[in-house]
DRENPA-3360 file (N, C-alpha, C; in nm, 2 decimals, always signed):
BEGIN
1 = XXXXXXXX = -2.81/+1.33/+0.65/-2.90/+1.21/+0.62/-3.03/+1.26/+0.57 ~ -3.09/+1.20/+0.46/-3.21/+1.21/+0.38/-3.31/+1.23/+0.50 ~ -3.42/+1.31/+0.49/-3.50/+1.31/+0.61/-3.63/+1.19/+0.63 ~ -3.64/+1.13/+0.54/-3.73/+1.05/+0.50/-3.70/+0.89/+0.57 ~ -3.54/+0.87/+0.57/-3.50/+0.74/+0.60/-3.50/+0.62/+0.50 ~ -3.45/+0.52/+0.53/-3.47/+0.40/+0.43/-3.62/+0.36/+0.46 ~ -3.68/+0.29/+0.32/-3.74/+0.20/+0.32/-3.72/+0.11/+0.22 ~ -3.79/-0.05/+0.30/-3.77/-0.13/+0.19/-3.85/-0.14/+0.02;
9 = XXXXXXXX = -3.81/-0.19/-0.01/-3.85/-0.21/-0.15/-3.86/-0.35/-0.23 ~ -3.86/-0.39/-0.29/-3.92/-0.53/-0.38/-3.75/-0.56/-0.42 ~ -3.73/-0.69/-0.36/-3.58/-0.73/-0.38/-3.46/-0.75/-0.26 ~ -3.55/-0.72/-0.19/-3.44/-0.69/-0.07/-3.43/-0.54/-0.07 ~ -3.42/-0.44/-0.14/-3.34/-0.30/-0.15/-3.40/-0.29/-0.06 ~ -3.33/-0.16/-0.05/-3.39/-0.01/+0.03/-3.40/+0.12/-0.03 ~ -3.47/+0.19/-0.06/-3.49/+0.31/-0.08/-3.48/+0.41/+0.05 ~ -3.40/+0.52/-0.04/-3.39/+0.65/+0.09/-3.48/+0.75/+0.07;
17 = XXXXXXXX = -3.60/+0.82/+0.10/-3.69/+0.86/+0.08/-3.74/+0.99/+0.16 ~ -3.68/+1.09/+0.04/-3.71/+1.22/+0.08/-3.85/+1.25/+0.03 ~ -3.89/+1.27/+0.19/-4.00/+1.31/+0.15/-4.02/+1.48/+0.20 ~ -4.15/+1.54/+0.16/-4.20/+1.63/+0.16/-4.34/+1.67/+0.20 ~ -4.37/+1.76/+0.27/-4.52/+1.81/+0.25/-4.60/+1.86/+0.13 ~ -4.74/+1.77/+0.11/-4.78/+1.82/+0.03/-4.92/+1.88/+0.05 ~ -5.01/+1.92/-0.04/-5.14/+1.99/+0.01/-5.24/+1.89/+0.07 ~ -5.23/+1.80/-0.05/-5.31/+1.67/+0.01/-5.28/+1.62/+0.18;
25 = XXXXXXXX = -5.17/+1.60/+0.21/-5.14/+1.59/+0.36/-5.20/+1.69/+0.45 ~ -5.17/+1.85/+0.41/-5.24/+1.94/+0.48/-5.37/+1.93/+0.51 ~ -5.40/+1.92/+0.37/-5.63/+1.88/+0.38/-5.62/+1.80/+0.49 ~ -5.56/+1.67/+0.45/-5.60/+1.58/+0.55/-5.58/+1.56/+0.70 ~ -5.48/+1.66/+0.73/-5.43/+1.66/+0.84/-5.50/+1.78/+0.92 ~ -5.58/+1.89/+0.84/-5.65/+2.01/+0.93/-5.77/+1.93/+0.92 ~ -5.79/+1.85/+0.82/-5.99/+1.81/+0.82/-5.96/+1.70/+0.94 ~ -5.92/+1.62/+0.96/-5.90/+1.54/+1.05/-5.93/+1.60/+1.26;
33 = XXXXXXXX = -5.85/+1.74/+1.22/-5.79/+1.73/+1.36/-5.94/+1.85/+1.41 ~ -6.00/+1.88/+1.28/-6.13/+1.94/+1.36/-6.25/+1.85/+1.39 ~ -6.25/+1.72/+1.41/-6.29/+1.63/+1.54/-6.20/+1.65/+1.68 ~ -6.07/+1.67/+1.67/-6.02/+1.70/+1.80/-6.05/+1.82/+1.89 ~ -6.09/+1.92/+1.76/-6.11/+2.08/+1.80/-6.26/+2.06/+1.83 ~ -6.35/+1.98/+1.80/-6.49/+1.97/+1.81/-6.47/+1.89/+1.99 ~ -6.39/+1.82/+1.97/-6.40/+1.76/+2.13/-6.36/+1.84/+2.23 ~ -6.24/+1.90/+2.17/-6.26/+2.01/+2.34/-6.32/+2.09/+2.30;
41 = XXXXXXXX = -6.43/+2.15/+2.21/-6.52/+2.26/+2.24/-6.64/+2.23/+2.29 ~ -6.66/+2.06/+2.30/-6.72/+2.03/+2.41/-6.76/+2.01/+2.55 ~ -6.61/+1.98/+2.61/-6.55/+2.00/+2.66/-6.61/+2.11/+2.72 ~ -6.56/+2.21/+2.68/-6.55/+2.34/+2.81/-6.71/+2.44/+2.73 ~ -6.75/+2.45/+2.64/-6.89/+2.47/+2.61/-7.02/+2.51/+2.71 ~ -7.03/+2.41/+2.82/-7.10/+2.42/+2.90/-7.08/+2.44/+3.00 ~ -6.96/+2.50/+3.03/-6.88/+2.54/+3.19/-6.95/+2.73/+3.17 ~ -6.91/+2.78/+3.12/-6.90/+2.95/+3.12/-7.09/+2.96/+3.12;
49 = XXXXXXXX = -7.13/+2.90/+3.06/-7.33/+2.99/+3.07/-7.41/+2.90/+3.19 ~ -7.31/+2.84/+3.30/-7.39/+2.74/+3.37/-7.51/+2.80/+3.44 ~ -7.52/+2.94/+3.49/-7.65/+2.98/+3.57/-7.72/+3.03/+3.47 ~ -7.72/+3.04/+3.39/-7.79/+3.08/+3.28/-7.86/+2.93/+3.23 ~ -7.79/+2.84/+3.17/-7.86/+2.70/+3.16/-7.94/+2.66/+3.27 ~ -7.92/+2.68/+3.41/-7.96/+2.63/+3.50/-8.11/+2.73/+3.52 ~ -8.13/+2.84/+3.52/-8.21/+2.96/+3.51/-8.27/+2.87/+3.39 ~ -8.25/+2.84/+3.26/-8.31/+2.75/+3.15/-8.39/+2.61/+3.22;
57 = XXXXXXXX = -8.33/+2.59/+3.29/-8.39/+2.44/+3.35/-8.52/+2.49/+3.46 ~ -8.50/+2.55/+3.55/-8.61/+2.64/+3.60/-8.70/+2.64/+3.51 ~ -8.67/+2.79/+3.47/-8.78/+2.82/+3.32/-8.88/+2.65/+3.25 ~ -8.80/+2.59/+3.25/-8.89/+2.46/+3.18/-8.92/+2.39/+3.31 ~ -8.92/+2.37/+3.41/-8.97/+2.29/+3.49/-9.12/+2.37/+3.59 ~ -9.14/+2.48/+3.57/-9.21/+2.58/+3.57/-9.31/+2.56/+3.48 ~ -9.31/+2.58/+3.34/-9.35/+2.59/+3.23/-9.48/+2.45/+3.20 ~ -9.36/+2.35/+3.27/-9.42/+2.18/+3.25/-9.46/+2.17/+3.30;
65 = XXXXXXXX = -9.50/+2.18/+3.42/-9.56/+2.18/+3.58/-9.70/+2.25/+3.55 ~ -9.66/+2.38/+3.61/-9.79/+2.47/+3.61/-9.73/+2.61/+3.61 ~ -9.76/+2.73/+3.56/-9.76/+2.87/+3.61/-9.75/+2.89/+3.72 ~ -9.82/+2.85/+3.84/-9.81/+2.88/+3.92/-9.72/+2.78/+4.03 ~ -9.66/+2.67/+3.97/-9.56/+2.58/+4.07/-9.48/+2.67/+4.16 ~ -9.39/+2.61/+4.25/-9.30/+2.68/+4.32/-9.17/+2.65/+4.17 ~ -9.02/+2.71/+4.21/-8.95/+2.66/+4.13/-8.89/+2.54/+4.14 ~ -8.84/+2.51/+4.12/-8.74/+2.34/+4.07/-8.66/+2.35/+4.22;
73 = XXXXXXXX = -8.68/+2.22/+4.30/-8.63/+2.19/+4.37/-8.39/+2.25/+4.41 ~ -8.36/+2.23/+4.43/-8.24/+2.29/+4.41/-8.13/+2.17/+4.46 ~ -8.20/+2.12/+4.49/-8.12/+1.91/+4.46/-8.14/+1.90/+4.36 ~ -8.27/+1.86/+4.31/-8.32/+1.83/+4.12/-8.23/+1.92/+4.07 ~ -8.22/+2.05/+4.08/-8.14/+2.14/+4.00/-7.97/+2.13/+3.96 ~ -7.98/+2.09/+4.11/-7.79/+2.01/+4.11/-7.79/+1.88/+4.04 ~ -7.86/+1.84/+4.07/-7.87/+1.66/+4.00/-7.88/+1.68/+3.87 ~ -7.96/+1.77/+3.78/-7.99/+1.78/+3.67/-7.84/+1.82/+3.58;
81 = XXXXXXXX = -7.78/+1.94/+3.65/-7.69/+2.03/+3.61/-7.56/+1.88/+3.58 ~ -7.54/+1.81/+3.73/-7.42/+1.75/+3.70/-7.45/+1.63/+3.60 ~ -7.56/+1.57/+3.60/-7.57/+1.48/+3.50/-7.57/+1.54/+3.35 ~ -7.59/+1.69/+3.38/-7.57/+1.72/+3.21/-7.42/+1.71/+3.19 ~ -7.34/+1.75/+3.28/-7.18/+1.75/+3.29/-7.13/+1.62/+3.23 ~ -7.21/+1.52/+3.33/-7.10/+1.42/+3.37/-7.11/+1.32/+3.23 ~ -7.28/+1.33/+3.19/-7.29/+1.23/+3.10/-7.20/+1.28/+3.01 ~ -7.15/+1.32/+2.97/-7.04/+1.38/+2.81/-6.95/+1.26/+2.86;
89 = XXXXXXXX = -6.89/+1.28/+2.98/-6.76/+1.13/+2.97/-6.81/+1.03/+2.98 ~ -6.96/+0.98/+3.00/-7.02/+0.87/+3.02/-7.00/+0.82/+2.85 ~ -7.08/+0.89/+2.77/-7.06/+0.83/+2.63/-6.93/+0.86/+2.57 ~ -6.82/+0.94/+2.63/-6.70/+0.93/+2.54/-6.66/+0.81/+2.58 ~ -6.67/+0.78/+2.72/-6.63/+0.63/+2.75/-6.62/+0.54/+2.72 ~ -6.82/+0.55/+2.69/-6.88/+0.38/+2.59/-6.77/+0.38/+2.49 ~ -6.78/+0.50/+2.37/-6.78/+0.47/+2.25/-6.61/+0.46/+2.27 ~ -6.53/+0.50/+2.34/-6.40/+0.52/+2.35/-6.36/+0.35/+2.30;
97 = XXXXXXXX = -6.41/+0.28/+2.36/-6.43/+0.10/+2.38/-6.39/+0.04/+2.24 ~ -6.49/+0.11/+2.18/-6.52/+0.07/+2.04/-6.47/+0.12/+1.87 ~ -6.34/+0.19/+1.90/-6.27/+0.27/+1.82/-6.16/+0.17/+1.74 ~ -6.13/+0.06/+1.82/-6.05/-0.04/+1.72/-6.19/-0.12/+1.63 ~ -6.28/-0.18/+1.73/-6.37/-0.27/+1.62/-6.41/-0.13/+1.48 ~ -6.47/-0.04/+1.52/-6.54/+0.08/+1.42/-6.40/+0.12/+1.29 ~ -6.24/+0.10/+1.35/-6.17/+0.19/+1.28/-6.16/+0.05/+1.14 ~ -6.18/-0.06/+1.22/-6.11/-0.19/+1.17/-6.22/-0.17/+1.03;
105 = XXXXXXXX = -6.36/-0.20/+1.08/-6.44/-0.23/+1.00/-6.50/-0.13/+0.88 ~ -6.49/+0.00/+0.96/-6.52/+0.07/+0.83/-6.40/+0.16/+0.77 ~ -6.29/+0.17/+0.81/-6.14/+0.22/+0.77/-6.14/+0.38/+0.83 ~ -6.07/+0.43/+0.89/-6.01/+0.56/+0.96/-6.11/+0.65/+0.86 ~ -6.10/+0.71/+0.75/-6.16/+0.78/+0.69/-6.30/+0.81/+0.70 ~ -6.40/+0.65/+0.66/-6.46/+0.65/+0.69/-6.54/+0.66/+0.81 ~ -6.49/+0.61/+0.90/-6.51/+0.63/+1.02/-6.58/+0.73/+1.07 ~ -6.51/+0.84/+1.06/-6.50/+0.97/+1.10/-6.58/+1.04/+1.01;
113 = XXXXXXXX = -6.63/+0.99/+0.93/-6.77/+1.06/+0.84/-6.85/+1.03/+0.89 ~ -6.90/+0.91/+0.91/-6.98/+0.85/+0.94/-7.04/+0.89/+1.12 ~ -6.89/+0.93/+1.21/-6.91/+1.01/+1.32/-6.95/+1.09/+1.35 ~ -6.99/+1.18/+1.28/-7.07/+1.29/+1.20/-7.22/+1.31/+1.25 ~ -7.26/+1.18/+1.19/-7.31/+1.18/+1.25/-7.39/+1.21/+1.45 ~ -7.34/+1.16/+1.51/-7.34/+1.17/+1.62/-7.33/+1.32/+1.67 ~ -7.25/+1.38/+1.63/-7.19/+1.54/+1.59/-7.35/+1.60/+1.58 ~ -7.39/+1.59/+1.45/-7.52/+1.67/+1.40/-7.63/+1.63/+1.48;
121 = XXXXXXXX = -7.65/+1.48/+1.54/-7.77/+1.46/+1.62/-7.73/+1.51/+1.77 ~ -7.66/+1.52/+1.79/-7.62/+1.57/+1.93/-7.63/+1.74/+1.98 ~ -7.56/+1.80/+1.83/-7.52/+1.95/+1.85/-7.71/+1.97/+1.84 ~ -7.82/+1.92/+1.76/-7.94/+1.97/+1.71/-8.00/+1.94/+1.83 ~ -8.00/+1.84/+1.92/-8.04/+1.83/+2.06/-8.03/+1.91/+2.15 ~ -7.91/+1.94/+2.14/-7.85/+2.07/+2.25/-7.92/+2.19/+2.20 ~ -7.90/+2.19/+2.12/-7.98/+2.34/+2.03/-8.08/+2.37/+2.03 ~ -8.17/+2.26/+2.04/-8.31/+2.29/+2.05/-8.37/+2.28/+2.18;
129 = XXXXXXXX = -8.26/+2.26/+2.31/-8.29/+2.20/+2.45/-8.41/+2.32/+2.49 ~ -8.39/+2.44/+2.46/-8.47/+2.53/+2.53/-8.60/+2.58/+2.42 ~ -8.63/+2.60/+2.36/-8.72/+2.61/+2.24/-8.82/+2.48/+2.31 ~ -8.74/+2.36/+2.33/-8.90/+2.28/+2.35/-8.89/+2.24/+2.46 ~ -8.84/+2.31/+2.57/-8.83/+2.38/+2.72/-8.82/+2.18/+2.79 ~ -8.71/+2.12/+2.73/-8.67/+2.00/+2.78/-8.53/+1.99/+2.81 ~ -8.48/+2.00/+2.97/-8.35/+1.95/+2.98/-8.32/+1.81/+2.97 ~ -8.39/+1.73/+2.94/-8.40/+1.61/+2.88/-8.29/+1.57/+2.78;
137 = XXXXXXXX = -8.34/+1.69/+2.70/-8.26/+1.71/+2.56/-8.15/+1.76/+2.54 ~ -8.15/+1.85/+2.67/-7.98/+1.89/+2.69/-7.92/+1.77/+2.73 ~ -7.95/+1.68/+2.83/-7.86/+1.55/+2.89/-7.87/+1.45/+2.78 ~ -7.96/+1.41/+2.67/-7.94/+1.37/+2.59/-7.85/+1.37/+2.47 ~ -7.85/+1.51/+2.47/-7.70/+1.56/+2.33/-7.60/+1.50/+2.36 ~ -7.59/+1.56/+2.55/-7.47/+1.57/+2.56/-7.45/+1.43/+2.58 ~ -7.50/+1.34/+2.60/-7.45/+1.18/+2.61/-7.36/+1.14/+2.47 ~ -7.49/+1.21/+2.35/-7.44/+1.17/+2.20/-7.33/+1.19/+2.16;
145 = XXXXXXXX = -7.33/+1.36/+2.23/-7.20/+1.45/+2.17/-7.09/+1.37/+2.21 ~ -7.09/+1.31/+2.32/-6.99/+1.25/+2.44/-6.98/+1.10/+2.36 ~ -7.04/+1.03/+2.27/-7.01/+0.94/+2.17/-6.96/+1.01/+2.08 ~ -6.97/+1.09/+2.04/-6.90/+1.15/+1.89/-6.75/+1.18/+1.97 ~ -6.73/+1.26/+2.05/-6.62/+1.28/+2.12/-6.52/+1.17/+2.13 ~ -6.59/+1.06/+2.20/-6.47/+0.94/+2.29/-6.48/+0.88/+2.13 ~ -6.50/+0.87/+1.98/-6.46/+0.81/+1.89/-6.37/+0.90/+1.82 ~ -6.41/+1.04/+1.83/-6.28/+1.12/+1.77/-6.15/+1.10/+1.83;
153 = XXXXXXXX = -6.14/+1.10/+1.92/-6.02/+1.12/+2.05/-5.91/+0.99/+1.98 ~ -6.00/+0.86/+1.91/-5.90/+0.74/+1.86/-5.88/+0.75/+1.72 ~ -6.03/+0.80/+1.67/-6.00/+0.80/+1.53/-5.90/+0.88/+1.47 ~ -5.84/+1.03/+1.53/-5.84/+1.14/+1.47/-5.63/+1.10/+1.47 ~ -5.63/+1.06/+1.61/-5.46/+1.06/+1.59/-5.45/+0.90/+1.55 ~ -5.45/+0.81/+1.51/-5.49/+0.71/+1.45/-5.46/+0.72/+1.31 ~ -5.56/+0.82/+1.23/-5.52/+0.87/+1.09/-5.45/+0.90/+1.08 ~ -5.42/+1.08/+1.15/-5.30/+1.17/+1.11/-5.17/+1.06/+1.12;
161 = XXXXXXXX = -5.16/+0.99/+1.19/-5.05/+0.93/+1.29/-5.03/+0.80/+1.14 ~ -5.12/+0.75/+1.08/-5.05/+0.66/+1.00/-5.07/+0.70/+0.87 ~ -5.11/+0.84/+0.82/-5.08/+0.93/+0.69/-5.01/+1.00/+0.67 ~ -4.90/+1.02/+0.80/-4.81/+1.19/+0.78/-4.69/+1.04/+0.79 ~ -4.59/+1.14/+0.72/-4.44/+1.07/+0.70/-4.37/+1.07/+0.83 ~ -4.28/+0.95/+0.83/-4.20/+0.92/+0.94/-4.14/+1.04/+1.04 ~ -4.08/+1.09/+0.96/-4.00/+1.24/+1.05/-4.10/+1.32/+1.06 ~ -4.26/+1.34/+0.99/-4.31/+1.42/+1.07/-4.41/+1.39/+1.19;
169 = XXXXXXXX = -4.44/+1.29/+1.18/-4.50/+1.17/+1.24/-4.53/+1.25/+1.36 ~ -4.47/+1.27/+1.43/-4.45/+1.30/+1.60/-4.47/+1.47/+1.57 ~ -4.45/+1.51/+1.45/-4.48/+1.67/+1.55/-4.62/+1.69/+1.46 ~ -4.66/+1.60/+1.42/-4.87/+1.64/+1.35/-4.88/+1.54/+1.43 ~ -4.82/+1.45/+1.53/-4.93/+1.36/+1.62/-4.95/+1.48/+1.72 ~ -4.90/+1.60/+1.77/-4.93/+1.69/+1.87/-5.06/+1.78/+1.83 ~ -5.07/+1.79/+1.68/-5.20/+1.90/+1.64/-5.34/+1.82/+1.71 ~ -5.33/+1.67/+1.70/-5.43/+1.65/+1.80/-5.49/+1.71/+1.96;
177 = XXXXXXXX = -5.39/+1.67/+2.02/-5.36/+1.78/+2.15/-5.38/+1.96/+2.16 ~ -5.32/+2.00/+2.01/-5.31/+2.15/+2.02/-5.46/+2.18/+1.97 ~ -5.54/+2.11/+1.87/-5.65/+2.16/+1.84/-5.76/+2.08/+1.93 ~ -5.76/+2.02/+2.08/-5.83/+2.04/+2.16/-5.84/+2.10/+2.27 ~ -5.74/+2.17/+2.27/-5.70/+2.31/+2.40/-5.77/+2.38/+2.29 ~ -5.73/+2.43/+2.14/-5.79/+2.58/+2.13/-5.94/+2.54/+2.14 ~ -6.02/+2.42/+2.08/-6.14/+2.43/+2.14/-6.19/+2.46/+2.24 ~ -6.13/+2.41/+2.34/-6.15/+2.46/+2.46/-6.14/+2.62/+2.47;
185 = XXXXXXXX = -6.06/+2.68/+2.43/-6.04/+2.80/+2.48/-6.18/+2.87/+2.38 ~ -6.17/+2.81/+2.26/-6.31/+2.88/+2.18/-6.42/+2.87/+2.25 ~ -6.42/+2.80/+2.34/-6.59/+2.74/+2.38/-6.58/+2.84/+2.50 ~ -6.49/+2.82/+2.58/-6.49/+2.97/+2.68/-6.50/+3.08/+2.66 ~ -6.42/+3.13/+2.55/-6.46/+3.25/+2.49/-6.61/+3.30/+2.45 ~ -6.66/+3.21/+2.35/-6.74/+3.24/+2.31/-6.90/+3.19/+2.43 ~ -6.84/+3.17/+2.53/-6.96/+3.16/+2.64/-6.97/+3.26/+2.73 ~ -6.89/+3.39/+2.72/-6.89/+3.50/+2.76/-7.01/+3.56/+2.73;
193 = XXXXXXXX = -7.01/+3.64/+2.85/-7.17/+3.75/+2.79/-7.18/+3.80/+2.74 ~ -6.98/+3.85/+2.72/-7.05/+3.94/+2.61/-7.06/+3.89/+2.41 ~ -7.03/+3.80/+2.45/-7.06/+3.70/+2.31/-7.18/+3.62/+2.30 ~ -7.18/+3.50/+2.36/-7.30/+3.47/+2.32/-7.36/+3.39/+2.49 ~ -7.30/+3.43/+2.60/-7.31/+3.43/+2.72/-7.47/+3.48/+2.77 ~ -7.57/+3.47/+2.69/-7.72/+3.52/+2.73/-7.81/+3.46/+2.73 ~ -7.92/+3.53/+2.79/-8.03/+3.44/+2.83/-8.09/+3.41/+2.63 ~ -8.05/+3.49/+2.61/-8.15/+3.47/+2.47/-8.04/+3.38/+2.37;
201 = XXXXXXXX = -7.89/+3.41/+2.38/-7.81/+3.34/+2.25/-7.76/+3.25/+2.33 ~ -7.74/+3.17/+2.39/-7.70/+3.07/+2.48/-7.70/+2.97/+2.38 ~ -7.83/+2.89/+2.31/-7.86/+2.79/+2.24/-7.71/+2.81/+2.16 ~ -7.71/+2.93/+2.08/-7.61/+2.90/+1.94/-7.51/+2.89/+2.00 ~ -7.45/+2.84/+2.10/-7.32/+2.80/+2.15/-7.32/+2.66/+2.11 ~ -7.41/+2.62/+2.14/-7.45/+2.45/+2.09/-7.51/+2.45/+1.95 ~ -7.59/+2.54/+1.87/-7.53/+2.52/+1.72/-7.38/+2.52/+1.69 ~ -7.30/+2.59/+1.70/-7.19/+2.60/+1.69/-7.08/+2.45/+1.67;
209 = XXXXXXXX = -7.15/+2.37/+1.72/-7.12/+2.24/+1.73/-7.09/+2.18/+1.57 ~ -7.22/+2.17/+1.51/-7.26/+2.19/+1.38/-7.14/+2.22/+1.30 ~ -7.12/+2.34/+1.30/-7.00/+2.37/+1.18/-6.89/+2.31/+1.16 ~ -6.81/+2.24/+1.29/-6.67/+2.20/+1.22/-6.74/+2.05/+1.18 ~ -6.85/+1.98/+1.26/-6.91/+1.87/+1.16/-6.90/+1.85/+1.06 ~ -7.01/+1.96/+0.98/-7.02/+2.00/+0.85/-6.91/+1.97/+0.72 ~ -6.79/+2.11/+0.81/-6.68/+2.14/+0.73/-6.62/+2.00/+0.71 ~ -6.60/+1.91/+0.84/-6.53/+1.79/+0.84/-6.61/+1.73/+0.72;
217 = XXXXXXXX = -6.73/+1.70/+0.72/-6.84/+1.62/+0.63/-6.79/+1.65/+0.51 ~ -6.74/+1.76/+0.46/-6.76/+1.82/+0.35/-6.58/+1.76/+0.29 ~ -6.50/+1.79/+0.36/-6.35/+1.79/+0.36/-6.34/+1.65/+0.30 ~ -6.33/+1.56/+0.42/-6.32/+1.43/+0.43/-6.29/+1.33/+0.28 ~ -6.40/+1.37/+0.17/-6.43/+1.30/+0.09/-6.29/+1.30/+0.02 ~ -6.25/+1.45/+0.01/-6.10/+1.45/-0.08/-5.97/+1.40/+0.02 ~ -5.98/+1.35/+0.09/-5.87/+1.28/+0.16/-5.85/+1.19/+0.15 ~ -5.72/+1.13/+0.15/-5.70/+0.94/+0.09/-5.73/+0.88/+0.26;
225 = XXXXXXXX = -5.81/+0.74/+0.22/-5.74/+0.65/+0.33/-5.61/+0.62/+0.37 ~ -5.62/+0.60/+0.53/-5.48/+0.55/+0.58/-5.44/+0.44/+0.50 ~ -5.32/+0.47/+0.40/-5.23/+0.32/+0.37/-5.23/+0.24/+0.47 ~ -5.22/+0.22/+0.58/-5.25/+0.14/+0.63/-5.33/+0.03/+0.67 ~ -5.41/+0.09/+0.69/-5.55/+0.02/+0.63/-5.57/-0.05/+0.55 ~ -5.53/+0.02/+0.44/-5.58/-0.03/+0.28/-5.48/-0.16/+0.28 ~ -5.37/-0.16/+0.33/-5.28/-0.28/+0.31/-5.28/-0.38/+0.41 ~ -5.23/-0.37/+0.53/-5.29/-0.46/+0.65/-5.46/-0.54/+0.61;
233 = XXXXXXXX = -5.54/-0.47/+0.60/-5.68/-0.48/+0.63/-5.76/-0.56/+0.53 ~ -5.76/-0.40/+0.41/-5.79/-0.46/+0.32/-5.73/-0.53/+0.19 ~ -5.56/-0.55/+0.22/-5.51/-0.60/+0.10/-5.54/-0.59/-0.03 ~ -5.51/-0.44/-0.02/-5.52/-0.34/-0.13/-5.32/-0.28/-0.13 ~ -5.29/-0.37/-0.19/-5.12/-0.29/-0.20/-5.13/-0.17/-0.30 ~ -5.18/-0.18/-0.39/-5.16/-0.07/-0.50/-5.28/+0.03/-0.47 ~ -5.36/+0.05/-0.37/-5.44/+0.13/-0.36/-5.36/+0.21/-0.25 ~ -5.27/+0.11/-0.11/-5.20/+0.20/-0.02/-5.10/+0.30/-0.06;
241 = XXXXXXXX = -5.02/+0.23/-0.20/-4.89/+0.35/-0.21/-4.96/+0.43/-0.27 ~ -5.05/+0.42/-0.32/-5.10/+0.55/-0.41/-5.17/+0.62/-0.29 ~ -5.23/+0.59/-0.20/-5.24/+0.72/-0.09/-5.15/+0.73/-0.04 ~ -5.05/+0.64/-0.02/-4.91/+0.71/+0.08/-4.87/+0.83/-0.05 ~ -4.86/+0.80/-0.19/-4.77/+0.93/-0.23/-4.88/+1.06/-0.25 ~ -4.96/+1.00/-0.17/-5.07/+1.13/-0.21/-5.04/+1.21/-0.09 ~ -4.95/+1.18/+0.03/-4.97/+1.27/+0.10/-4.75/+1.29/+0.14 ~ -4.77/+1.21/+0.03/-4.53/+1.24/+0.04/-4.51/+1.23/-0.15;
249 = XXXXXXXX = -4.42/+1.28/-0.15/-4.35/+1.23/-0.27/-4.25/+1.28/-0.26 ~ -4.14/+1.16/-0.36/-4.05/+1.15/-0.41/-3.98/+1.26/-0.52 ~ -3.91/+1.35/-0.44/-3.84/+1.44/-0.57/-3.69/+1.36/-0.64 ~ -3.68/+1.45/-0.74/-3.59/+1.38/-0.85/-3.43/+1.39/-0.72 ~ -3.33/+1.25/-0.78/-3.25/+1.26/-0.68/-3.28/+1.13/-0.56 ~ -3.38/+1.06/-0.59/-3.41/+0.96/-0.50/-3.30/+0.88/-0.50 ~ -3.23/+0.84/-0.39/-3.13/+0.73/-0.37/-3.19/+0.61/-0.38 ~ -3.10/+0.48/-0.40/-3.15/+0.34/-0.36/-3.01/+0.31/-0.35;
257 = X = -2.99/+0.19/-0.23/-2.87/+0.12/-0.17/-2.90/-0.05/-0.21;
% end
């Protein structure tokens, strides 16, 4: 049997529809899933340099005070440390909420550009948290970053999931899943001491944020919107099949019943 399956067509038919992988589907299916890979490298990011951040929090509470203060209480220090934790699922939460009104209104593609945002104001927060000796700024990223996150997590299999063809449907709806474990394991890694695990390169674990943003920012534009969208939504028929064949087509040999 054709691996594509029937679909219908104008007339009652059906067409049998082999489809295929094409580059266009790849673009869109690796640019996509590095919002997934950006979420678990949030995720686990701030687990591996924790007494080092916290040594960072000292250092600025010290600094803001007086030279000669005692250090940072070691309640404040715990309170400080877990609200920088906790808030990340606080804003993936909020924004989690709001991933059908956001996908509806601005279309999957867009979306996720636009998410990007959140990404670059968040990761530049984190980044700068010690330079302008404010944990403030660390628990603020991480709320933002934790909005960029809880909107990737809907937007990202959402897309892949209504741009990749039927039979492959289910095994690119897993690269979501697979490219937020390897974040995770990148963000561990690279919070080692002997990488960037230091008092001094600590910050660029949180630039680091920054780049699959970027790349995504940059990718994005050459990817079609979800046919879906375009047809449900915006009642655009001839704008959907032309992104559906941009990411399947039809080789010679097409059946119709």
């Amino acid at each position: 049997m054709p691996s594509g399956g029937f679909q219908p067509i104008d007339g009652g038919q059906q067409v049998v529809v082999r489809t295929a992988v094409t580059k266009t589907l790849v673009l869109s299916v690796f640019t996509a899933i590095l919002g997934s890979f950006q979420f678990g490298y949030n995720i686990g990011v701030i687990n591996a340099p924790q007494k080092i951040i916290e040594q960072s929090y000292n250092e600025s509470y010290i600094i803001r005070n007086s030279p000669e203060s005692h250090s940072i209480d070691v309640g404040l220090l715990r309170t400080l440390w877990s609200l920088s934790v906790a808030i990340f699922s606080i804003g993936g939460m909020v924004s989690s909420l709001g991933v059908g009104v956001v996908s509806q209104w601005l279309g999957r593609k867009r979306a996720m550009i636009v998410n990007n945002i959140f990404a670059f104001v968040g990761g530049t927060m984190m980044g700068l948290c010690q330079i302008s000796q404010s944990y403030e700024m660390m628990i603020l990223g991480r709320f933002v970053i934790g909005v960029y996150s809880g909107l990737a997590s809907g937007l990202v299999p959402m897309y892949v999931g209504e741009i990749s063809p039927t039979h492959l449907r289910g095994a690119l709806g897993t690269l979501h899943q697979l490219s937020l474990v390897i974040g995770i394991l990148v963000a561990q890694v690279l919070g080692l001491e002997s990488f960037l695990g230091t008092n001094s390169r600590w910050p660029v674990l949180f630039w680091v944020t920054l780049i699959p943003a970027a790349l995504q920012s940059v990718l994005l534009p050459f990817c079609p919107e979800s046919p879906r969208f375009l047809y449900i939504v915006c009642e655009q028929e001839g704008h959907a099949k032309t992104s559906k064949w941009h990411s399947v087509y039809l080789p010679k040999g097409t059946l119709r019943s």
